[in-house]
N, C-alpha and C positions, 0 to 999 in steps of 0.2 A: 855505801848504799845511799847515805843521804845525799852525796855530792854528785851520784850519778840523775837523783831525782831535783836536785837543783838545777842541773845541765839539761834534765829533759823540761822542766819547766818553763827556762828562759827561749828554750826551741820553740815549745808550744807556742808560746806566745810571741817568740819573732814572724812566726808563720802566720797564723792566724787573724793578730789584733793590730790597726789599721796604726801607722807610728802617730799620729794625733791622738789616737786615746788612749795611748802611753805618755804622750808626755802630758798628761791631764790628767790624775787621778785627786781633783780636788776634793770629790766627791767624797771620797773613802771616811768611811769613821769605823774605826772597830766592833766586830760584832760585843758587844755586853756578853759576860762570864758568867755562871749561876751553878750550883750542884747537878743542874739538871742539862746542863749543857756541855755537849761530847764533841772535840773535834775530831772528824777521822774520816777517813777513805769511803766511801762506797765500792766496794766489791761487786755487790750482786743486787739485783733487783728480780722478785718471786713472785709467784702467786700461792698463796696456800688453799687447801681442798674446800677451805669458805670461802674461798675469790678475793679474801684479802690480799695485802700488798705486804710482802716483808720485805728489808732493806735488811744485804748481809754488810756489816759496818767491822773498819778496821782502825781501832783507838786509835788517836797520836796525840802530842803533845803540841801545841803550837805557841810560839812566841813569836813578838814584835816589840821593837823598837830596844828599849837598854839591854830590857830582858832576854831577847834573842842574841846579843850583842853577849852579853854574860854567859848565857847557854853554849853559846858558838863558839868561845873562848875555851868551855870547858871541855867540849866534845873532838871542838877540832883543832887543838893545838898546832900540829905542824901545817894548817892551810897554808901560813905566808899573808892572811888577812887579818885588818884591825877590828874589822865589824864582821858581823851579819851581814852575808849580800841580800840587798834591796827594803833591809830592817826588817826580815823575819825569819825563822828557824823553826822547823820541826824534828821534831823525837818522834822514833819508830822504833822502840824496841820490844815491844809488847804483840808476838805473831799471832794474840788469840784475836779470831774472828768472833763479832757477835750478830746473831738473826733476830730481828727486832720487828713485831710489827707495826707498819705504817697505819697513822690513825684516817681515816677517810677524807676527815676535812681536815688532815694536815695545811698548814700556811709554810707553801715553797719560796724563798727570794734568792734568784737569781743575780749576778752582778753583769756573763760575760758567757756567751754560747750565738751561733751562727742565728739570727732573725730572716735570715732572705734567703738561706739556702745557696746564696753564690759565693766562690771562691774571696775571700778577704769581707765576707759578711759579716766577720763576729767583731763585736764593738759592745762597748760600755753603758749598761743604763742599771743605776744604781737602785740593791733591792727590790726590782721587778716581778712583782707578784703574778706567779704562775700556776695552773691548777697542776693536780697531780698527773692526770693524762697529759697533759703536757711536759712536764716533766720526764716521766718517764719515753713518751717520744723523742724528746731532745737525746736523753741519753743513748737512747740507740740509734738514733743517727749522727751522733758526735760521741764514738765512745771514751776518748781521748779525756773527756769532761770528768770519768773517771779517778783522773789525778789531780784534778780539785779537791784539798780539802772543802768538806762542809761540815759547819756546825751543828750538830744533832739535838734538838729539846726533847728529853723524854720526861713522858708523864704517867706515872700506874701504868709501865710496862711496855709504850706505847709511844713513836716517835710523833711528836705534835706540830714541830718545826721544822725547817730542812731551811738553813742558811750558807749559800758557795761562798765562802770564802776567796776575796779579792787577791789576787798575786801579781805584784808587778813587775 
């Protein structure tokens, strides 16, 4: 499973992301870790009967750089590789979904989704504050964004942050 979403990854993003701003990812600095912060899938986006916003979130584990490199030794033994491809690895083994609601004035930062609407539109601009109608418009018209991890902050129950995590 995980090497099939490594395969769909690096598709996504041959199609997509213009070859200059792959080979330019100077920008990139790790999202910061905290108890309150969840990597994982986005599944679903709701509305509940108060017109709230819930986000259905699917755990994973994400590593970079030795750490994935260590992980990826551990998980996938017979690859045939010495590293982590691209210095990062994710664990998915945890199928519980969770429905979390979104706080109102959540803060979205985006890295990497289509800005022009035309064919080879989507390019790089590092933590890109986006409101949340926006957001959730991106996501359905690029559902694909889907297989981005994002970092989740939750706070008293309530998701505060939404960070896309960069994949190159």
């Amino acid at each position: 499973m995980n090497k099939v979403r490594l395969v769909l990854y690096a598709l996504i993003l041959s199609l997509l992301v213009p070859a200059a701003a792959l080979a330019s990812s100077g920008g990139y600095v790790p999202v910061p870790q905290s108890p309150d912060t969840h990597p994982a899938y986005i599944t679903g986006l709701t509305y509940g009967q108060d017109g709230g916003l819930n986000l259905t979130a699917d755990y994973i584990q994400w590593f970079e750089g030795t750490e994935a490199d260590r992980v990826f030794a551990e998980k996938e033994p017979d690859s045939g590789l010495s590293a982590a491809p691209n210095g990062y690895y994710i664990v998915n083994e945890n199928p519980k979904l969770r429905t979390l609601p979104v706080h109102p004035d959540v803060q979205v930062l985006m890295q990497i989704y289509n800005r022009t609407g035309e064919p080879g539109g989507a390019g790089i601009q590092w933590n890109e504050e986006v409101s949340l109608q926006r957001f959730t418009e991106i996501l359905k018209a690029e559902p694909y964004l889907q297989e981005y991890p994002y970092h989740l902050v939750v706070k008293n129950g309530q998701v505060v942050r939404m960070i896309q995590q960069y994949i190159p």
